[in-house]
N, C-alpha and C positions, 0 to 999 in steps of 0.2 A: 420535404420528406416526412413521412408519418408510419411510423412501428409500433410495435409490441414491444411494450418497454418492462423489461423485469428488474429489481433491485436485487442485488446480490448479496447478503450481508451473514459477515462472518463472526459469530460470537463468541464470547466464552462458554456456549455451551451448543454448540450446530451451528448450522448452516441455516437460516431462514432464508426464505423466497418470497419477493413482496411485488402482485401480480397489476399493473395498471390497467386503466381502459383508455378507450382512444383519447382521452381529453388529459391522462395523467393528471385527474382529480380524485379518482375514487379506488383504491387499493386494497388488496386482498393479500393477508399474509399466509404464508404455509411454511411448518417446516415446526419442530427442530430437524434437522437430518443431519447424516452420521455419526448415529451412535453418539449425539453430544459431545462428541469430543470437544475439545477448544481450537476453534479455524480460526487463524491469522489473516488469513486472505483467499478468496474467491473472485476465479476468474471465468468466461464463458466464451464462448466461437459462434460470432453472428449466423456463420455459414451452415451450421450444421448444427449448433444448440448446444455441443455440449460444455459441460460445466466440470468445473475442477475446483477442489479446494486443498487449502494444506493445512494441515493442522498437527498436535496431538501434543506432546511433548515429555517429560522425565517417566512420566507416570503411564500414559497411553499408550507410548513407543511412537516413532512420527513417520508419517505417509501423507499421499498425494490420494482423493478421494473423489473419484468422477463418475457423472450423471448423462447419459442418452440420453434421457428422457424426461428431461424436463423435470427433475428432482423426483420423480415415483421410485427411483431403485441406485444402488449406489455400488460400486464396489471399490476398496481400499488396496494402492499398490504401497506396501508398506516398505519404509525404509532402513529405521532402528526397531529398535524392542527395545521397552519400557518395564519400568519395574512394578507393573500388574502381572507380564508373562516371568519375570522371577520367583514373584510369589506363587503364582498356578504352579511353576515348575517344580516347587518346594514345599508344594502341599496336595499333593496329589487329591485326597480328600478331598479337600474344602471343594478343589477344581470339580471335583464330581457333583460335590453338592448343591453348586450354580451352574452347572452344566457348561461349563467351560474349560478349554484347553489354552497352553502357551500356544502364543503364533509361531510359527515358522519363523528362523532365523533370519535376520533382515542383513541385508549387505552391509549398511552403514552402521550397523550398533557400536556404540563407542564414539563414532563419529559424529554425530548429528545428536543435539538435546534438542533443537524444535525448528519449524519451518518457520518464514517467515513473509514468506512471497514467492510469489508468479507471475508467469511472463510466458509469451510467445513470440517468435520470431520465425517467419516461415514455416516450414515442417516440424520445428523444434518447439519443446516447451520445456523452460525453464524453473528450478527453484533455488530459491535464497535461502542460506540456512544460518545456524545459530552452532558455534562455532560459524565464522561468515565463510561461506563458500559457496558456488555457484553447481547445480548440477543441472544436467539436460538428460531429457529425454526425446527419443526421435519416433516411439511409438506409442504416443497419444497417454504416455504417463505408467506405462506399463512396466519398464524397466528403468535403470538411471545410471548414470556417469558422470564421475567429476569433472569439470571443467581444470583440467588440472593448468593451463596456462594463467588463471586465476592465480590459483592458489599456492602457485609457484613464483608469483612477483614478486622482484628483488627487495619491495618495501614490506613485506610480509612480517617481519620481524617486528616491523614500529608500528606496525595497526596495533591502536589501545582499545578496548571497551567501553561503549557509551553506558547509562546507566541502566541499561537493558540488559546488558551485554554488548557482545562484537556479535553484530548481526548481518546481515546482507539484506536489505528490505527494501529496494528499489531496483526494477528492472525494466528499464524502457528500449522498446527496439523501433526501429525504422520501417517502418510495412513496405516500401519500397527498395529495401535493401537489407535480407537479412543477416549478412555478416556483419551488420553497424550494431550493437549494442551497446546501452550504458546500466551501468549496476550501481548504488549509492552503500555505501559500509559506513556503520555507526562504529569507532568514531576515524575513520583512516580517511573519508572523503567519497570523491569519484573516479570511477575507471571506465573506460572504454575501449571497447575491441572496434577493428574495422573488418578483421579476417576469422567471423567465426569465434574467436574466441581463444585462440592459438597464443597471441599474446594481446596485451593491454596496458595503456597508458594513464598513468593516476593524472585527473586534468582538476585542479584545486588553485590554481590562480587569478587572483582576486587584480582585475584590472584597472578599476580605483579605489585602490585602499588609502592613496594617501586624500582624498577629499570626504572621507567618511568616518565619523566618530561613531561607536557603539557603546552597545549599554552593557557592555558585561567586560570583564578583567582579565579574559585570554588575549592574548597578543602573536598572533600567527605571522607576522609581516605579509608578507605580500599573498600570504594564499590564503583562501576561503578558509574558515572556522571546519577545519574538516568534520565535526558533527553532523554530516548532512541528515535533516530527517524525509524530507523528500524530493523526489526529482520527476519533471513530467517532461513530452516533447511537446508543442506545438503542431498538427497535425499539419502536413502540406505546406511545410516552412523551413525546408531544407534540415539546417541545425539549430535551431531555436529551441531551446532549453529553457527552463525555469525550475528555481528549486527554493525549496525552506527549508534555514536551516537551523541550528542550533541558537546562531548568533546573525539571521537575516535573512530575507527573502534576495535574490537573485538571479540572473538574466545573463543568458549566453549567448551570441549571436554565432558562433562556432564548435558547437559540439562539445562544451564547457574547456574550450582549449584555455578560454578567458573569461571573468563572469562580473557584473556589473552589478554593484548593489543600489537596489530600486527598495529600501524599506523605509524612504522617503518619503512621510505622510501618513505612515501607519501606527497605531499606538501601542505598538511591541515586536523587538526584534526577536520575539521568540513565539513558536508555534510548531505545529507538525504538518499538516496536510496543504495541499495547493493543488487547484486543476485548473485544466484551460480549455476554452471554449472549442469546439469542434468542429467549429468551421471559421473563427476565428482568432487569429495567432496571438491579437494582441488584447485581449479581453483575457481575464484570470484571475480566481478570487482565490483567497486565502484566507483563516481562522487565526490571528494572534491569540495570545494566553498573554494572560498579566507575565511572567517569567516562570524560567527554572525553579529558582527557590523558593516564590511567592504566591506557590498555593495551584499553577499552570491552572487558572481558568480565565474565564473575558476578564478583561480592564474594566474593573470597577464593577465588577461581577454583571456585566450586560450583553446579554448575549449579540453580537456581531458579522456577520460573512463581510469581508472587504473585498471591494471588486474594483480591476483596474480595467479600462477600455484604451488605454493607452502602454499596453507592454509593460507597466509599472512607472512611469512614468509620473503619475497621480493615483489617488485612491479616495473610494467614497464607502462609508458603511451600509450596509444594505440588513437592514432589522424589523421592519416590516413583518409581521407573525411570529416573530422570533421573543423570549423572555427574556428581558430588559430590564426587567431586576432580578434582585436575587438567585445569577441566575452562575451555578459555581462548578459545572459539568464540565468536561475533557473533550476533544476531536483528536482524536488518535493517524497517524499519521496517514495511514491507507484508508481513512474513515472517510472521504470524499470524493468526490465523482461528478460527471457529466457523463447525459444519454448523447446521442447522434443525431438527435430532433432541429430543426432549423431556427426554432427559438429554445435554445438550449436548455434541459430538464438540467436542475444541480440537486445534489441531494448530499445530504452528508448525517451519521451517527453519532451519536454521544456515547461515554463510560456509564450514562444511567439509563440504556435502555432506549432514548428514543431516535428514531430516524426523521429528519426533515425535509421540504422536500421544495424547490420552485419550478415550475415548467414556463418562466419569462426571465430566466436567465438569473435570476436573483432578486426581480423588485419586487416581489413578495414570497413569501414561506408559507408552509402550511406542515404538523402534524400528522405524519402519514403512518406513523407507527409508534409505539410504545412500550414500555415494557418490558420490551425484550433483556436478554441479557447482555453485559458488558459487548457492545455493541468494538470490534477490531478492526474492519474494514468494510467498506459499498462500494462497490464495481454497480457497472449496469448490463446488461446484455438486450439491444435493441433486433428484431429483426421485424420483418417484412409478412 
């Protein structure tokens, strides 16, 4: 297979677009687009191109932000109101003086301080929010609804706050089934619907806990460190899960009913981001960080991608083009990705601005961008 590979990348300040050529060598950036806002996460539709982001937060007011066209024009389906349109409201003046007005009243004001992710499943597109709650929209982002089966779980009381907040920042669905969903909550764990979304099961059961010692001082007995920071499927491998979490990288061979820890070989139970190969279930790299407390960047400040070709099984560092000294930058949890290419394109951003990038699956890196600003998630959008 060979596409039109675009990077999607969502910063603290727009949406940038990073354009390849056939060879996924040579790269063309564009963008900030909408309105700067701060986009958490960018997602696109092979089939049709279009592109969505979410973003905004206390200050912006927060919506869902979609492109037809290839990023040329944009329009905002807005969800709260933020306290820019408090202030326009309360100053009529000043509003005049920069030619602007408050927005229109958004459904969820009150409810929603900021997006945090997206997802599709069938007809349906999804967002994660801050308060964590899940909403859907079934016309291409235009309008929205809570997923109230969520946010009605009996456990709903003992979800704690990660250090972000209580967020909802993972949303992986099943292409072949889109009542299967799974959603990750910083810090409550995982849940997953099979019916739509009607009800869902918190699935945090850690299947060999007792043959694994970790590095850090929470004691969960038998279930997963519910910090989860990310969750991916394995495409075309039924329930094959993988996730990174607070306290370890992990491995589901059932739809996280049960999870294996595979952070055997790695040199840090802590990190955010993890993807897996596209046409292969058992190939997946992930970014450790030195720890939580200890500054979260590479071990031994050297920059790293860790790739396993065995499920997690083993792990080899893959650093090739990569800064290997001094090198003290962040990979933020939605910050990495794989294209659809048959020698799998991986790319992933940093908190300083740059995007890297390999088109042989990891054994070399390259510099494909820079600069940019705090760099919050890379999606890809491949088509034909």
């Amino acid at each position: 297979m060979r596409g039109h590979v675009t990077v999607l990348v969502g910063t603290g300040k727009g949406v940038f677009l990073l354009e390849g050529d056939a060879e996924r060598s040579a790269w063309d950036v564009r963008g900030p687009f909408c309105d700067g806002w701060p986009i958490n996460h960018v997602i696109g539709d092979p089939d049709t191109g279009t592109i969505w982001a979410a973003g905004g937060g206390e200050w912006h007011g927060v919506g869902v932000w979609r492109s037809d066209d290839n990023g040329a024009s944009w329009t905002l389906s807005r969800l709260a109101n933020g306290k820019f349109d408090d202030w326009l409201a309360a100053d009529p003046e000043f509003a005049a003086r920069i030619n602007q007005q408050p927005a229109p009243a958004a459904p969820f004001t009150g409810r929603i301080n900021a997006l945090w992710s997206l997802g599709r499943a069938g007809g349906t597109l999804y967002a994660g929010t801050k308060p964590a709650a899940l909403y859907a929209s079934t016309d291409r982002g235009e309008s929205w609804a809570c997923v109230q089966g969520l946010s009605d779980h009996p456990s709903g009381d003992s979800w704690e706050p990660g250090a972000a907040g209580l967020v909802l920042h993972s949303i992986v669905a099943d292409p072949g089934d889109p009542a299967k969903l799974w959603v990750g909550i910083s810090a409550a764990g995982v849940f997953a619907t099979e019916n739509g979304g009607a009800t869902w099961e918190r699935r945090n059961r850690r299947s060999n806990a007792d043959v694994i010692e970790h590095d850090h001082h929470h004691d969960h007995g038998p279930d997963v460190g519910l910090c989860v920071h990310n969750i991916v499927r394995a495409p075309q491998s039924g329930d094959l899960l993988y996730q990174q979490n607070h306290h370890g990288v992990y491995r589901s061979l059932d739809g996280g009913r049960n999870w294996q820890d595979i952070q055997t070989g790695l040199p840090s139970s802590f990190g955010f981001p993890i993807a897996v190969h596209p046409h292969d279930p058992e190939t997946l790299w992930t970014f450790p960080l030195n720890g939580d407390s200890a500054g979260r960047y590479p071990p031994d400040a050297s920059a790293a991608i860790w790739r396993s070709r065995d499920g997690g099984q083993s792990w080899q560092p893959m650093q090739d083009g990569l800064p290997v000294k001094n090198c003290f930058f962040t990979v933020l949890r939605q910050a990495m990705s794989t294209d659809q290419e048959t020698s799998a394109g991986v790319y992933f951003g940093t908190n300083t601005g740059s995007i890297f990038a390999s088109n042989n699956a990891g054994d070399s890196w390259s510099e494909i961008a820079r600069h940019l600003p705090m760099v919050a998630s890379v999606e890809t959008l491949t088509r034909s």
